[in-house]
Backbone as a chain_set.jsonl record, in Angstrom:
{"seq": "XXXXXXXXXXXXXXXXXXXXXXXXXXXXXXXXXXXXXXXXXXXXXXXXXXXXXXXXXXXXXXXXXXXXXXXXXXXXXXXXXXXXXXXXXXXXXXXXXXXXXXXXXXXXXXXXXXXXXXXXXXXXXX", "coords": {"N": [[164.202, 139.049, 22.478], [161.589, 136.766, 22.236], [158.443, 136.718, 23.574], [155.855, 135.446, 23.215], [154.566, 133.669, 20.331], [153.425, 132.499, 16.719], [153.241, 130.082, 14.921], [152.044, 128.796, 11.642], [152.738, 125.753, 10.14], [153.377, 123.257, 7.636], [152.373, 119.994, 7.769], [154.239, 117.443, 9.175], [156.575, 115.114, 8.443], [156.234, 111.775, 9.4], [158.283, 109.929, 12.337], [159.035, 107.528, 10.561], [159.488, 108.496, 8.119], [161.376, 110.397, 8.826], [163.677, 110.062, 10.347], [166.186, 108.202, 8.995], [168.218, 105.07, 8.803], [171.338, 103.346, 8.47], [172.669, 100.274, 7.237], [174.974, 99.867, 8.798], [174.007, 100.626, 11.523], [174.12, 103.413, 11.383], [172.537, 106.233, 12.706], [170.399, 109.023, 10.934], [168.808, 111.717, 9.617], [166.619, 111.94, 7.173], [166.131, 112.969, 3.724], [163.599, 114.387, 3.649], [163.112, 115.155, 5.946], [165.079, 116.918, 6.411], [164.505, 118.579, 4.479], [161.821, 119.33, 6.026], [163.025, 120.819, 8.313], [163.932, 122.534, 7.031], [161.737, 124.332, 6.528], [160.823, 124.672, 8.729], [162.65, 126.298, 10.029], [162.805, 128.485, 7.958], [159.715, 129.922, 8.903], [160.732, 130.657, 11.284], [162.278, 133.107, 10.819], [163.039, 136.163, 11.55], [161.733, 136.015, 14.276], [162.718, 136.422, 17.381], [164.797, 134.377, 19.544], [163.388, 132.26, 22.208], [164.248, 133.239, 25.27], [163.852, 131.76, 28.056], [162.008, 129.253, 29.493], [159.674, 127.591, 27.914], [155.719, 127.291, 26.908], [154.473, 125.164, 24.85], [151.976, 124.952, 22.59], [149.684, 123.195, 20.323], [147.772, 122.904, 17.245], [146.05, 120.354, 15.408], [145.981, 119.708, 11.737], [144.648, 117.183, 10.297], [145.847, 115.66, 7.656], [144.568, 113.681, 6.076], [142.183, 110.967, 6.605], [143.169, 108.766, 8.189], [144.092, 106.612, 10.607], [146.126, 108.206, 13.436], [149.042, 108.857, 15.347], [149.602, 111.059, 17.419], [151.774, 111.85, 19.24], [153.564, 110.905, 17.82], [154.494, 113.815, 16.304], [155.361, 115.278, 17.886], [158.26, 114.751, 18.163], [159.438, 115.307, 15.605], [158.767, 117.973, 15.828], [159.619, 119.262, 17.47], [162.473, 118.889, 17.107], [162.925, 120.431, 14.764], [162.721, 122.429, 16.092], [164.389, 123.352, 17.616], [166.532, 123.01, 16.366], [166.204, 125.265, 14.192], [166.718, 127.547, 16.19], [164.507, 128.76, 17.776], [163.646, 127.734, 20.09], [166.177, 126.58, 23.043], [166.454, 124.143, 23.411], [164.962, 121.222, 23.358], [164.258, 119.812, 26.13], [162.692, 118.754, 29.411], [163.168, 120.999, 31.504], [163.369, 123.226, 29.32], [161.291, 123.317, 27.926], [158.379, 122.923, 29.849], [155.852, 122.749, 29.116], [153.154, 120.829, 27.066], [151.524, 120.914, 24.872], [148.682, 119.342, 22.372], [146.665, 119.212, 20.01], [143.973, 117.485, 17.53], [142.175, 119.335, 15.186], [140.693, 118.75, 13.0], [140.238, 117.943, 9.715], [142.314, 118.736, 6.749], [143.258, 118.95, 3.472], [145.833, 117.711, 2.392], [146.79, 118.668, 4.989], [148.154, 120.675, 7.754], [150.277, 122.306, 10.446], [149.622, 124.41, 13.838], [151.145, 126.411, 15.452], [151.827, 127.165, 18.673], [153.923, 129.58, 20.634], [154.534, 130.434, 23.722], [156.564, 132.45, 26.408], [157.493, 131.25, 29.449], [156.627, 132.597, 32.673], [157.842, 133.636, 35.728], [158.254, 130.434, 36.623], [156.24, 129.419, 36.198], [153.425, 128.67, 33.411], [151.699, 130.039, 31.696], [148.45, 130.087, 31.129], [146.775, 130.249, 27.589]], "CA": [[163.601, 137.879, 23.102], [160.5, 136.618, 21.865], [157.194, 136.168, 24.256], [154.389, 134.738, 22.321], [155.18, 133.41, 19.097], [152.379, 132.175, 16.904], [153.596, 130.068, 13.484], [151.713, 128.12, 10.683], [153.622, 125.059, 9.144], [152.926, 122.488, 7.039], [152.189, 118.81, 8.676], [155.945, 117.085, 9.415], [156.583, 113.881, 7.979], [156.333, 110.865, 10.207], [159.15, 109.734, 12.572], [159.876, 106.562, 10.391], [159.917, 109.089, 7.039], [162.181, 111.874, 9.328], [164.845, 109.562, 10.603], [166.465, 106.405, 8.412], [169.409, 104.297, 9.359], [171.958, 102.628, 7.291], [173.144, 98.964, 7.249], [175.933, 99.971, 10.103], [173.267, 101.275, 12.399], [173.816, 104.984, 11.602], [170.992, 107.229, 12.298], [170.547, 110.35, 10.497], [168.054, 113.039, 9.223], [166.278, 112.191, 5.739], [165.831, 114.346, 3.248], [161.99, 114.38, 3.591], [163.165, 115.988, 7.503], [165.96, 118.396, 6.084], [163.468, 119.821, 3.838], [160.995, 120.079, 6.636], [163.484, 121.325, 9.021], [164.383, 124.065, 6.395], [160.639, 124.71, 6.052], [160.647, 125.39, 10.065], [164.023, 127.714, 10.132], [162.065, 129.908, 7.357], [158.773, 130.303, 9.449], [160.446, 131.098, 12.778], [162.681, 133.811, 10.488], [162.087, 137.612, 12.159], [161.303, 135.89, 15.606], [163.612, 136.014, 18.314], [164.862, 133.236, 20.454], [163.242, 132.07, 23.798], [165.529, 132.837, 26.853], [162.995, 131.457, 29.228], [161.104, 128.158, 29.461], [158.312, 128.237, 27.084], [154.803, 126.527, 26.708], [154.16, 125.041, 23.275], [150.396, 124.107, 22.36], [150.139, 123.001, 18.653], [146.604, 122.483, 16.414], [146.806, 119.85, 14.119], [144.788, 119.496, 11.168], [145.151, 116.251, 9.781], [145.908, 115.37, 5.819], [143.423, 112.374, 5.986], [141.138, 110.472, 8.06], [143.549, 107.718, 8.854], [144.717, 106.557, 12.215], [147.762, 108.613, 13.926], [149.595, 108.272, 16.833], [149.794, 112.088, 17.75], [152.732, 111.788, 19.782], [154.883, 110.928, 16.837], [154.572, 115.209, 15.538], [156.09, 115.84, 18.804], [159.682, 114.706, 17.869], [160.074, 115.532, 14.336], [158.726, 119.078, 15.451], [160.204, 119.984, 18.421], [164.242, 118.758, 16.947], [163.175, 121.23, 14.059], [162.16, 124.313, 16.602], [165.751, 123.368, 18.634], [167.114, 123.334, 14.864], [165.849, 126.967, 14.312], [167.11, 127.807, 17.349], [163.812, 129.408, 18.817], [163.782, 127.36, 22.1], [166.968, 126.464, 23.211], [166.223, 122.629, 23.718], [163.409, 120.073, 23.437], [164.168, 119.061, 27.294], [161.775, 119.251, 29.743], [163.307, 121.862, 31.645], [163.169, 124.67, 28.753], [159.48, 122.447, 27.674], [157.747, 122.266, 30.935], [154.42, 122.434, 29.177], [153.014, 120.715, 26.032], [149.431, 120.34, 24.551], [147.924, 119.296, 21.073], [144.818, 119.192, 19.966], [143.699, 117.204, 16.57], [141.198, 120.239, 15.303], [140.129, 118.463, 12.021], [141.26, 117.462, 8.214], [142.62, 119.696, 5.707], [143.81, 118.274, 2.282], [147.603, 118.157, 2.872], [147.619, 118.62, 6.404], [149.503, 121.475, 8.531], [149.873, 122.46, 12.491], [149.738, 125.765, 13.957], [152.203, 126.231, 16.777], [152.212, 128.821, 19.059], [154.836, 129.263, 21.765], [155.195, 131.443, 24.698], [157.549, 132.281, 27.048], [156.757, 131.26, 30.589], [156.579, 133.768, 33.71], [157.954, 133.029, 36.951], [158.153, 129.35, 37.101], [154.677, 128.869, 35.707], [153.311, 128.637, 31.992], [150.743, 131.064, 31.276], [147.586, 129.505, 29.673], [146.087, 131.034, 26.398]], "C": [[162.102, 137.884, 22.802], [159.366, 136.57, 23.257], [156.068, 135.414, 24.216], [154.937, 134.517, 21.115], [154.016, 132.232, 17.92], [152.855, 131.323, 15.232], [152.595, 128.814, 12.653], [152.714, 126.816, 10.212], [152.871, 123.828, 8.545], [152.679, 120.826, 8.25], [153.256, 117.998, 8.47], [155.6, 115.478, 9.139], [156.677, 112.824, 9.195], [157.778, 110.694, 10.796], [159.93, 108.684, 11.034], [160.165, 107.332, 8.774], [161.163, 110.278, 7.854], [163.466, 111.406, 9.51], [165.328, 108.236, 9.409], [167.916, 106.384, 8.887], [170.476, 103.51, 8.559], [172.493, 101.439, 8.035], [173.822, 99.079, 8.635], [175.188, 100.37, 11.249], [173.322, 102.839, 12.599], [172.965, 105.448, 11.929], [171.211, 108.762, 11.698], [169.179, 110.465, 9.482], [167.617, 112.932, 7.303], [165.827, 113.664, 5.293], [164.624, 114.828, 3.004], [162.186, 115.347, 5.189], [163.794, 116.845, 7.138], [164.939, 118.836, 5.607], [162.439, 120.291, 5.085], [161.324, 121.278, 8.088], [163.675, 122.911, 8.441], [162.752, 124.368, 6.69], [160.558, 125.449, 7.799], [161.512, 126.417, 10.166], [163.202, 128.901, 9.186], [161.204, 130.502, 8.171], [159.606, 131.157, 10.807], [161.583, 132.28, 12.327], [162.108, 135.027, 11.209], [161.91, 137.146, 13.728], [162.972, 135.779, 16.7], [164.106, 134.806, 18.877], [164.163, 133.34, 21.673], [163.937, 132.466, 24.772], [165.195, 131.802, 27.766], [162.521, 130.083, 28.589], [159.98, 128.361, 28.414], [157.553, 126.795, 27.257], [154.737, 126.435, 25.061], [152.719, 124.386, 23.274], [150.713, 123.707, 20.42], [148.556, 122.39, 17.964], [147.262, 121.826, 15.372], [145.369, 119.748, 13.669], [145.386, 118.589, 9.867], [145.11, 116.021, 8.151], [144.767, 114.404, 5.513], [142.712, 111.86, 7.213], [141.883, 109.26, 8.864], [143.687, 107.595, 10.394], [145.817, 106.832, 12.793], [147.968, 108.707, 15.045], [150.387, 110.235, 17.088], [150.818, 113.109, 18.324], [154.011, 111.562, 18.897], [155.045, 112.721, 16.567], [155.687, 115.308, 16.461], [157.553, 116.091, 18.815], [160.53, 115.234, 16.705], [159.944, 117.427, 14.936], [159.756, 120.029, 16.13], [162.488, 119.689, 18.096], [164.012, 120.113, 15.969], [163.162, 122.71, 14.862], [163.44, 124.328, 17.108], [166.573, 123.799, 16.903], [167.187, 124.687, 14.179], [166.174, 127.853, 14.824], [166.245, 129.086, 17.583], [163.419, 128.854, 19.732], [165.334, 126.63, 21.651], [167.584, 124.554, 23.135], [164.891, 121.859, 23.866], [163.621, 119.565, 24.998], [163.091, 119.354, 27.88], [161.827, 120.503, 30.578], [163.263, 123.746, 30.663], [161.807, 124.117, 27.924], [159.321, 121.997, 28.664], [156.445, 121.917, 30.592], [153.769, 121.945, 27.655], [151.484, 120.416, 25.744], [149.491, 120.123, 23.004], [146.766, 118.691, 21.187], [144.417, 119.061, 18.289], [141.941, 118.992, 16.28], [140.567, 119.928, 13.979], [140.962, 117.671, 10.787], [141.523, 117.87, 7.252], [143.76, 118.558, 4.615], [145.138, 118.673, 2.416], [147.72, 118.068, 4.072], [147.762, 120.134, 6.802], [149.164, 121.485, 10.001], [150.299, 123.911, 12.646], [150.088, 125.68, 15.201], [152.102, 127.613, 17.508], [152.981, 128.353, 20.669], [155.004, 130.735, 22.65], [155.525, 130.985, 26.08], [156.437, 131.951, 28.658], [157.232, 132.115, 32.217], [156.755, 133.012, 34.731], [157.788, 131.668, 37.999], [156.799, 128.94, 36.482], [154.188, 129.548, 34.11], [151.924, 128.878, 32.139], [149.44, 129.898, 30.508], [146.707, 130.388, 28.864], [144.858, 130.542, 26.185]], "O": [[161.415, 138.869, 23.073], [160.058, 136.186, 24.2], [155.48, 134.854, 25.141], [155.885, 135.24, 20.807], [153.829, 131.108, 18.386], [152.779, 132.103, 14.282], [152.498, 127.786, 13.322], [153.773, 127.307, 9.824], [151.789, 123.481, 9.019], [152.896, 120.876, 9.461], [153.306, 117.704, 7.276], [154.627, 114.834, 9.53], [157.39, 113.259, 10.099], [158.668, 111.158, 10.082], [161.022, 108.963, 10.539], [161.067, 106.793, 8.133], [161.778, 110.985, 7.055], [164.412, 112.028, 9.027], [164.488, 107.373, 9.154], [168.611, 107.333, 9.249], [169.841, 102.865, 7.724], [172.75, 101.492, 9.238], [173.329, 98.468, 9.584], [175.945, 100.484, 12.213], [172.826, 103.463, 13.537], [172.053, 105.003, 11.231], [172.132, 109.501, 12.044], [168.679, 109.574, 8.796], [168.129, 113.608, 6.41], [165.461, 114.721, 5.807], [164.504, 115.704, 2.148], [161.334, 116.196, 5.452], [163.286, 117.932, 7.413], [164.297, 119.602, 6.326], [162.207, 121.495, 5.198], [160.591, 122.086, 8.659], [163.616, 123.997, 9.019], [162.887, 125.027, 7.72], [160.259, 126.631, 7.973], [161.039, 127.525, 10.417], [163.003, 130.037, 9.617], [161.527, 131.657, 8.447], [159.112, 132.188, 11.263], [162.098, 132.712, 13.359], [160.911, 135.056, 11.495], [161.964, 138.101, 14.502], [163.988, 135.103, 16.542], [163.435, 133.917, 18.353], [164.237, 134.408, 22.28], [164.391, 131.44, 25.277], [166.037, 131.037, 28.234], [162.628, 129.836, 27.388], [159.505, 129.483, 28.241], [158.042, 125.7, 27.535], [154.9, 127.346, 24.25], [152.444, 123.385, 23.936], [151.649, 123.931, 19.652], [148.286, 121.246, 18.33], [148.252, 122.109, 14.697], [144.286, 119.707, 14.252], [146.122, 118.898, 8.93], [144.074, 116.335, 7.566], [144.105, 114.601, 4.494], [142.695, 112.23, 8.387], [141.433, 108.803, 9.914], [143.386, 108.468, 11.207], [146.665, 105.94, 12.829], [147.047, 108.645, 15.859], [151.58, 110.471, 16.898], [150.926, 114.328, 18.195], [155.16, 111.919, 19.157], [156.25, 112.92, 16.718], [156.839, 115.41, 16.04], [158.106, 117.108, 19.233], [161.728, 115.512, 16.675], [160.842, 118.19, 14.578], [160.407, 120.998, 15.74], [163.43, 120.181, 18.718], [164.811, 121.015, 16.219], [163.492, 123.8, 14.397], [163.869, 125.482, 17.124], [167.045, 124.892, 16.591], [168.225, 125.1, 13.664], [166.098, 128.977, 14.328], [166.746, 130.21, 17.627], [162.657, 129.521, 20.432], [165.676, 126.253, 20.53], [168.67, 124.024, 22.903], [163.945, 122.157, 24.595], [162.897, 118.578, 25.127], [162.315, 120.108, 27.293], [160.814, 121.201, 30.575], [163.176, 124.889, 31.111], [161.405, 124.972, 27.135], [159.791, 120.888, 28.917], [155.785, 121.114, 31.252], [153.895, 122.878, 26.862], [150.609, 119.808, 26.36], [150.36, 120.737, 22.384], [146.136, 118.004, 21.991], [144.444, 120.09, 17.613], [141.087, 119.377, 17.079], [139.792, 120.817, 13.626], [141.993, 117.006, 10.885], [140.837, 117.313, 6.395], [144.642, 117.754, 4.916], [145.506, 119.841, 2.539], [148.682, 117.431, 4.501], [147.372, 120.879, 5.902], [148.234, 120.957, 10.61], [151.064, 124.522, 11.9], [149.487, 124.992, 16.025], [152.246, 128.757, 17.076], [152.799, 127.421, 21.452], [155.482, 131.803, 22.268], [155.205, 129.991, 26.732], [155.265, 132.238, 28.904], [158.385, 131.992, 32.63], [156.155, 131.951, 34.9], [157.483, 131.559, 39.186], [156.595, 127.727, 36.437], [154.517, 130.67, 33.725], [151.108, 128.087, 32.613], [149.616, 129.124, 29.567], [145.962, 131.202, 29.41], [144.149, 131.014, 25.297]]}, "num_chains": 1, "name": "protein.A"}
């Protein structure tokens, strides 16, 4: 069982590049999200699973200067960490606590995630 967990990844493609839909109203998982999903299952390789609730904070450091809606990372990242299976679920019960924090602009992009477990009903702050 992991406690702290501290990972690097690249910057996750937008919702409307992660999900597409077909004519019938399918939804499903482009291949711009499989690849980034694989790219998360490698990183969280060696780490345990969560048991416990965990806090996730997450630095992003943006690809460009445009204008982003911050709240989109949240979904593409957190299906890939359930995908990985190092937290158990994106709900809010095993995510009681979430933060990000734009920290600049790096050519390409990435976000640096770090997750730990939370103690006795309450989520530790780092």
């Amino acid at each position: 069982m992991s406690e702290f967990v501290e990972i690097e990844l690249p910057y996750p493609p937008s919702v409307n590049h992660y999900w597409k839909h077909t004519k019938q109203g399918r939804h499903y998982i482009s291949p711009k999200g499989k690849a980034y999903q694989s790219q998360v299952f490698v990183a969280c390789l060696g780490h345990l699973p969560f048991q416990k609730p965990v806090a996730i904070s997450v630095d992003v450091y943006l690809p460009d200067n445009r204008k982003r809606d911050l709240d989109n990372l949240w979904k593409v990242l957190l299906d890939s960490l359930v995908n990985a299976q190092i937290v158990a679920d994106d709900c809010w019960q095993y995510l009681p606590k979430l933060s990000i924090e734009a920290k600049g602009i790096e050519k390409g992009g990435r976000i640096v995630v770090r997750m730990e477990e939370c103690k006795n009903e309450q989520c530790i702050e780092r």
